[in-house]
Steps between C-alpha positions, in 0.01 A plus 500: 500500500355372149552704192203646467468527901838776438282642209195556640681656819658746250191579363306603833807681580519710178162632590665701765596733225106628463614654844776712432413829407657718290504873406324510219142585444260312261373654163189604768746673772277296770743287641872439468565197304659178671755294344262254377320755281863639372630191345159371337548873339835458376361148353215628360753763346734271386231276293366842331834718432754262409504644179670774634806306641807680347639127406262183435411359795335190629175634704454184714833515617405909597193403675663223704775787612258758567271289691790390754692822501296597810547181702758619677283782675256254734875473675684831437173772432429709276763775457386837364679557151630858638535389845919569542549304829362196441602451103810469683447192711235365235752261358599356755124454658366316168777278477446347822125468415571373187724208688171417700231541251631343211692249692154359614455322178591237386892547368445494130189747552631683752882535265267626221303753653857625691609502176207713343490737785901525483476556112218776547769669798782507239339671208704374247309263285228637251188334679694695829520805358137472366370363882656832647377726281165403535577526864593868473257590259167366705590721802480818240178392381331455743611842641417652216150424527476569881608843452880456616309394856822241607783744367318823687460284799883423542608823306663347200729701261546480137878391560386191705296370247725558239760311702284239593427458105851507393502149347121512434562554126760181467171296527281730278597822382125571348320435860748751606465749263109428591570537873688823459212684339335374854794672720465809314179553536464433861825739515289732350207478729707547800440105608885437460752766630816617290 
């Protein structure tokens, strides 16, 4: 297979992700959004609130991590942020997928997207620590604005978000702070239980 015969291969298969569903609604509380949807969100939110990066960081580098955090999923699905069970084997799931998806590349593409998506897993560079924030704080958005719907729907308490969020402010302690005004109202309304 050519170069860009490995490429374009890649590319039909990445559309797979416009398939996997998650829990989430949209802003509209229609539909649940897919994959697809999620990371052009985080992009979009990395172009517009890189400002609020706790550390200077470099926003293309954020966008190419939070556009192939979710790669993994076509192979290992979509697991439910509060969903106990299978956090537990979700490791394990996306690293296989991760051996197959990226590894249909060719090696110098595929070694730099494993790379991204390995960086974005390990939290531990700024950009990182940006790229999952903005991947905890989207989720709370958009239930905010669908009246808790997602979090009433699997019964989600206060103490699972706020462990969920635990590194949340490393990346940006403002869209935190931001965030937790969110919680606390929804706490309030009932939409999140204590």
């Amino acid at each position: 297979m050519t170069r860009l015969e490995q490429q374009m291969q890649f590319i039909l298969e990445v559309d797979r992700l416009k398939q996997i569903v998650r829990q989430t609604y949209l802003s509209g509380a229609d539909r649940k959004e897919n994959d697809a949807e999620h990371s052009w969100h985080l992009a979009m939110m990395a172009c517009l609130l890189g400002e609020y990066a706790n550390e200077k960081v470099d926003v293309l580098h954020v966008i190419k991590m939070v556009l192939i955090h979710d790669l993994v999923e076509i192979d290992a699905g979509d697991t439910y942020a509060y969903d106990q069970a299978g956090n537990e084997t979700k490791r394990a799931r996306e690293v296989l997928a991760a051996d197959r998806i990226f590894g249909m590349l060719p090696k110098d593409q595929g070694a730099e997207l494993r790379n991204l998506w390995e960086e974005f897993e390990a939290g531990k560079t700024p950009e990182a620590k940006f790229a999952l924030a903005l991947d905890k704080v989207q989720p709370i958005l958009l239930n905010d604005c669908t009246d808790g719907r997602a979090w009433a729907e699997h019964g989600v308490r206060l103490e699972q978000i706020q462990k969920r969020n635990a590194r949340t402010p490393e990346g940006s302690k403002q869209l935190w702070e931001f965030c937790e005004a969110l919680i606390e109202r929804n706490v309030e309304k009932g939409r999140i239980r204590r």
